[in-house]
Backbone bond lengths (Angstrom), bond angles and torsions (degrees), N, CA, C in turn:
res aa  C-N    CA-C-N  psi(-1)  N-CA   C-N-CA  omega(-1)  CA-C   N-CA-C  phi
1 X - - - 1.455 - - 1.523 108.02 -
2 X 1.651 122.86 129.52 1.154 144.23 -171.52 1.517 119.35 -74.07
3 X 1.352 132.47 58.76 1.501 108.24 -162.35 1.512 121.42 -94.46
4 X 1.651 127.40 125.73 1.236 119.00 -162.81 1.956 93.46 -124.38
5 X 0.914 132.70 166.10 1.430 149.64 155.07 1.395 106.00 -125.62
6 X 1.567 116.38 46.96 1.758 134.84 132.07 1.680 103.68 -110.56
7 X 1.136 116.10 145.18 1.511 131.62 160.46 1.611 119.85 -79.09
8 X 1.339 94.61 23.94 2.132 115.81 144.10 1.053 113.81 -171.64
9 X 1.557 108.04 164.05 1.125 139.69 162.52 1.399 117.93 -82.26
10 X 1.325 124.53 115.56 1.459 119.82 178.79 1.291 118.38 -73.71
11 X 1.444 117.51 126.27 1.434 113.94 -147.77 1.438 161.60 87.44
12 X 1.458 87.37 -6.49 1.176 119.49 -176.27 1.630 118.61 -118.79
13 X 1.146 115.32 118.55 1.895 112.98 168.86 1.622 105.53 -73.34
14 X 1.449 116.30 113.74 1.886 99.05 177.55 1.197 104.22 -114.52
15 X 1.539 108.61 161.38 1.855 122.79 179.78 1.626 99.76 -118.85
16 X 1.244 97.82 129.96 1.528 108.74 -172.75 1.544 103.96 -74.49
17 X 1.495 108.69 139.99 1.331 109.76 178.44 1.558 118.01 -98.40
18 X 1.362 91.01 -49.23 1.703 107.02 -175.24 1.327 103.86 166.74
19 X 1.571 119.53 172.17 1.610 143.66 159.85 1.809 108.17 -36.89
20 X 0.876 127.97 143.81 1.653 125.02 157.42 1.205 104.01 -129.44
21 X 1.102 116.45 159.80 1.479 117.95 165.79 1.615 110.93 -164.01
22 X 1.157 93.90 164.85 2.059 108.75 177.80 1.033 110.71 -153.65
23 X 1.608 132.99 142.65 1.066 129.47 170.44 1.517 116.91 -151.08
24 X 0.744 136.04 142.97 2.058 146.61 147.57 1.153 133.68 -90.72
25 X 1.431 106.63 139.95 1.654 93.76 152.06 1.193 106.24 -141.53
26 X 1.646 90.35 137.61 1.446 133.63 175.50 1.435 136.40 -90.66
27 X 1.613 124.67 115.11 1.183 124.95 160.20 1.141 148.54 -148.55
28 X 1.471 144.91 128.11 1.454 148.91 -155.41 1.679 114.10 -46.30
29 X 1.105 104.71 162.25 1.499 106.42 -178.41 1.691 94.16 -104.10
30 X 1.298 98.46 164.46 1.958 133.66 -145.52 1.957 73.28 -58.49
31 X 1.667 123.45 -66.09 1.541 119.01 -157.59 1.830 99.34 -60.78
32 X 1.092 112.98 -69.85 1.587 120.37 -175.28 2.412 92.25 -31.52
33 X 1.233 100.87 -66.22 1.378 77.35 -157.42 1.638 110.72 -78.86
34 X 1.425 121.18 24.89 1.794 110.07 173.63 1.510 89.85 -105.59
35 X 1.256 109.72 -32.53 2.048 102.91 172.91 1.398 112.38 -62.25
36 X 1.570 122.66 -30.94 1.206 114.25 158.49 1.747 142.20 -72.38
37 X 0.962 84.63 -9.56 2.155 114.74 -175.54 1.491 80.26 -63.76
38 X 1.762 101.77 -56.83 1.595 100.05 -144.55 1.699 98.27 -75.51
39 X 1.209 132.75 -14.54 1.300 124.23 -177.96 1.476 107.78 -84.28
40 X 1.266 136.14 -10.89 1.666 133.99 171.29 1.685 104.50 -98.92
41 X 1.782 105.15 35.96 1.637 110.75 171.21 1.555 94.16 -106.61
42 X 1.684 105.56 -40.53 1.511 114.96 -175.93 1.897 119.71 -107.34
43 X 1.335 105.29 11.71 1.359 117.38 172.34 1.742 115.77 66.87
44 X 1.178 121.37 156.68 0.992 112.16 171.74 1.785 118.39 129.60
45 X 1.181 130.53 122.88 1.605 109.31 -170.29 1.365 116.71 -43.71
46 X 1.878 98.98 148.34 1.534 129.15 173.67 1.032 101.31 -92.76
47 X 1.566 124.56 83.94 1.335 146.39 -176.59 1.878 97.07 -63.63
48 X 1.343 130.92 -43.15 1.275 110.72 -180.00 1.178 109.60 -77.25
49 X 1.661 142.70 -21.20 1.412 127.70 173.20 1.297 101.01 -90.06
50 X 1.042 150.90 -6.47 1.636 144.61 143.50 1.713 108.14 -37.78
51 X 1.350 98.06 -64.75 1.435 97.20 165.55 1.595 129.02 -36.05
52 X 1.638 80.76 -86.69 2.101 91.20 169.34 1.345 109.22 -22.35
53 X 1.558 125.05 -68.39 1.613 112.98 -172.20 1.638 111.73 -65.62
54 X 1.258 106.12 -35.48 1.576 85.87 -174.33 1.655 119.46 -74.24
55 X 1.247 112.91 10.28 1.712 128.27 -165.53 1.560 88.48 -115.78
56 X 1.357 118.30 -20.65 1.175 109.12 177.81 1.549 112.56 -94.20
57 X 1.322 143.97 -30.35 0.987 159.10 -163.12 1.988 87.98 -90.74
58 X 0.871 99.45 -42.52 1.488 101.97 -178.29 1.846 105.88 -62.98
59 X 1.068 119.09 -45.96 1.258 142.59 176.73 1.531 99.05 -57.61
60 X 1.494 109.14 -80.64 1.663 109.37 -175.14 1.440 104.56 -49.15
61 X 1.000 147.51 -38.20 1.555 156.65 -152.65 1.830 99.72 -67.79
62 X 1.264 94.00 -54.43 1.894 117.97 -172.24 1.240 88.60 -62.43
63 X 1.474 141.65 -61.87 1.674 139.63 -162.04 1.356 106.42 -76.30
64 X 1.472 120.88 -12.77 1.455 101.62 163.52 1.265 116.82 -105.39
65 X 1.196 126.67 -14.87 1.778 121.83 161.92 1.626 116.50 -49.54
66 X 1.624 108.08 -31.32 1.355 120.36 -144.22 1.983 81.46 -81.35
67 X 1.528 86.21 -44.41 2.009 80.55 -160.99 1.492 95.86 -87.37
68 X 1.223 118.33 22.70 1.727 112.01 159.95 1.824 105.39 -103.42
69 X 1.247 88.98 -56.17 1.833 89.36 160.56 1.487 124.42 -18.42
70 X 1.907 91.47 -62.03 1.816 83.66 171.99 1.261 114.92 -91.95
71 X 0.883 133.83 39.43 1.711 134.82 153.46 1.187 99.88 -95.76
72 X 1.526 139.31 -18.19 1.253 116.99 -139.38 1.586 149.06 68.12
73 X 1.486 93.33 5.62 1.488 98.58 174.36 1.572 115.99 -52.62
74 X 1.340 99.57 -178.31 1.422 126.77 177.23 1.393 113.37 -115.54
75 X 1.365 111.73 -51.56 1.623 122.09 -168.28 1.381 97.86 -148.20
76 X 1.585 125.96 -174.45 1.129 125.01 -146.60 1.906 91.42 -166.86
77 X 1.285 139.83 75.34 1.517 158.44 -161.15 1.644 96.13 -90.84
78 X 1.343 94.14 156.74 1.227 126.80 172.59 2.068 105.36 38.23
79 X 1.696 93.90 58.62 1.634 100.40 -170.23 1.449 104.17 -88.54
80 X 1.525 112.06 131.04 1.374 115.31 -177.31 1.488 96.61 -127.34
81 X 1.850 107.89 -175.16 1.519 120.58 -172.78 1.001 85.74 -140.10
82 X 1.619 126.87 151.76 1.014 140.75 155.14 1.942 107.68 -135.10
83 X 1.502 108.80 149.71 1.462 93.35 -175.51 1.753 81.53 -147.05
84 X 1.738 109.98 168.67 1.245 139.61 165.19 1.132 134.76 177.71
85 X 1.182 115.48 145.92 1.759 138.74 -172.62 1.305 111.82 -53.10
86 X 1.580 111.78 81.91 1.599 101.71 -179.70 1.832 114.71 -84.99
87 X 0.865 106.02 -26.29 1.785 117.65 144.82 1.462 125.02 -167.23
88 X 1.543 106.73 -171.84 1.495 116.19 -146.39 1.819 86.84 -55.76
89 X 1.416 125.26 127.98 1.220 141.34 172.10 1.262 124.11 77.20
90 X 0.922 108.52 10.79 1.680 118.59 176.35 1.593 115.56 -130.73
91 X 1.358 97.65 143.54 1.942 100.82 -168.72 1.459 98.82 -124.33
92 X 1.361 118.46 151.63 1.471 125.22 155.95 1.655 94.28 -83.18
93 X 1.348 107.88 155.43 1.375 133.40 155.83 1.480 137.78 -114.45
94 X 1.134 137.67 94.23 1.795 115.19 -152.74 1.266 100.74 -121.96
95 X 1.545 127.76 137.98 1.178 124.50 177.24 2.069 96.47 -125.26
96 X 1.293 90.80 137.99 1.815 95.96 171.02 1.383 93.70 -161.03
97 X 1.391 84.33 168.23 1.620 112.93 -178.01 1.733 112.61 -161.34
98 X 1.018 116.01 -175.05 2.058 126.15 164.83 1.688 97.12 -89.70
99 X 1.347 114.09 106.35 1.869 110.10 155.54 1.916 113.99 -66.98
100 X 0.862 109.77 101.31 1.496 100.74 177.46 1.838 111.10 -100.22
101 X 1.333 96.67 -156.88 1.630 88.65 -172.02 1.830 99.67 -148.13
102 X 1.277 118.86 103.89 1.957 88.10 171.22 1.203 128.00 -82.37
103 X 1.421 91.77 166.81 1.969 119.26 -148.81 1.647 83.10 -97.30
């Protein structure tokens, strides 16, 4: 599976399939996030929520290949992320794009 965040493929004629999307939500356990409290006393990256999102983006990424898969896509264009704070320590993650198909 082809994934670009351009609206083409160079070289390619594509047929639009539809919307895809994937998403999670993600959040740390009670010890991971008071060890992190205490590291925004002395600044510096929150190497375990660095993680969390990128495990999450990794996560949303997989659920939108999967529902392009069953369309039959080919590739997966104009792929974006979107994320937010659905509460204190926990994030949505959303990944979508156009599944198209080439001609």
């Amino acid at each position: 599976m082809i994934l670009v965040n351009t609206d083409f493929i160079t070289g390619k004629e594509l047929e639009t399939l539809g919307l895809v999307k994937g998403s999670t939500i993600q959040s740390r356990n009670i010890g991971r996030d008071i060890t992190q409290g205490f590291k925004t006393l002395v600044g510096g990256e929150l190497k375990a929520y660095t993680e969390m999102m990128n495990d999450a983006r990794a996560l949303a990424t997989k659920r939108m290949v999967a529902q392009a898969e069953e369309m039959g896509a080919d590739a997966i264009v104009n792929v974006r992320y979107a994320s937010a704070s659905v509460m204190s320590s926990a994030a949505e993650v959303m990944a979508y794009g156009t599944a198209v198909k080439f001609k």
